[in-house]
Steps between C-alpha positions, in 0.01 A plus 500: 500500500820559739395481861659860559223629239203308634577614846505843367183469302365335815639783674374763271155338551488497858612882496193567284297284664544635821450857388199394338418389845555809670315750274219341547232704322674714234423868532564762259885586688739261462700331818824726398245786489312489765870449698617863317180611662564401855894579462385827373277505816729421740757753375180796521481346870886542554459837363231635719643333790842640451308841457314491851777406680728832357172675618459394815864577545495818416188562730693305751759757456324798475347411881764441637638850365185641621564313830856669538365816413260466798768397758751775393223755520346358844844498648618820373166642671618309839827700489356858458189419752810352726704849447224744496412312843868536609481874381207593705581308820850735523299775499448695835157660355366171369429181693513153231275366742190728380532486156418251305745444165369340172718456156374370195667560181734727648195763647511537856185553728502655802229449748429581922596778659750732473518790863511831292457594100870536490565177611249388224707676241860403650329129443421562146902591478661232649259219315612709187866491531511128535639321169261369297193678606305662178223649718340588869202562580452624831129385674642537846309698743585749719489441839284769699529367832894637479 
């Protein structure tokens, strides 16, 4: 026998040996089957992993959308409780002072006291003229001490 054959039947022997070896007790899948398996695993793992994360970046994205949404809206009701402030405190009849000014959504509230039923109504006017207001309601009082 050549020595480059026995070393590769000693080789070959060694390989078989060894995997002998590592088997240990044979069960009914074989080592290349029982490697499918976990590959196959590991790939369902990738997959559902992969999956979550595309979720949870799409619900990251839709709050933060919703968060915008929010901000726009809450500053947008700033600037018409700001104006509809502004409105009132330029009118003689009215004092800002006594009324009270509340936005949400775009409807104004009105509340206090207002020194005759036409100042009321003149209130209702201005806070509806201001840009971006959708609705008044009126709850102010009138004064009968004036």
């Amino acid at each position: 026998m050549k020595p480059s054959t026995r070393y590769t039947t000693l080789a070959a022997a060694i390989l078989a040996s060894t995997l002998i070896v590592a088997c240990g007790e044979r069960e009914d899948a074989t080592v290349g089957e029982r490697l499918d398996g976990a590959t196959n695993e590991a790939q369902q793992a990738g997959n559902q992993m992969r999956e979550d994360a595309r979720q949870a970046g799409q619900d990251i994205q839709a709050a933060g959308n919703e968060a915008a949404d929010t901000i726009a809206r809450d500053a947008a009701d700033a600037t018409i409780t700001a104006k509809v402030n502004a409105a009132l405190a330029s009118d003689t009849q009215l004092s800002a002072l006594a009324i009270d000014v509340d936005t949400s959504n775009g409807q104004v509230e009105l509340k206090g006291t207002a020194p005759t039923a036409a100042a009321k109504d003149r209130a209702t006017t201005l806070a509806s003229a201001v840009e971006g207001v959708v609705k008044v309601d009126n709850r102010l009082t009138v004064d009968s001490t004036s």
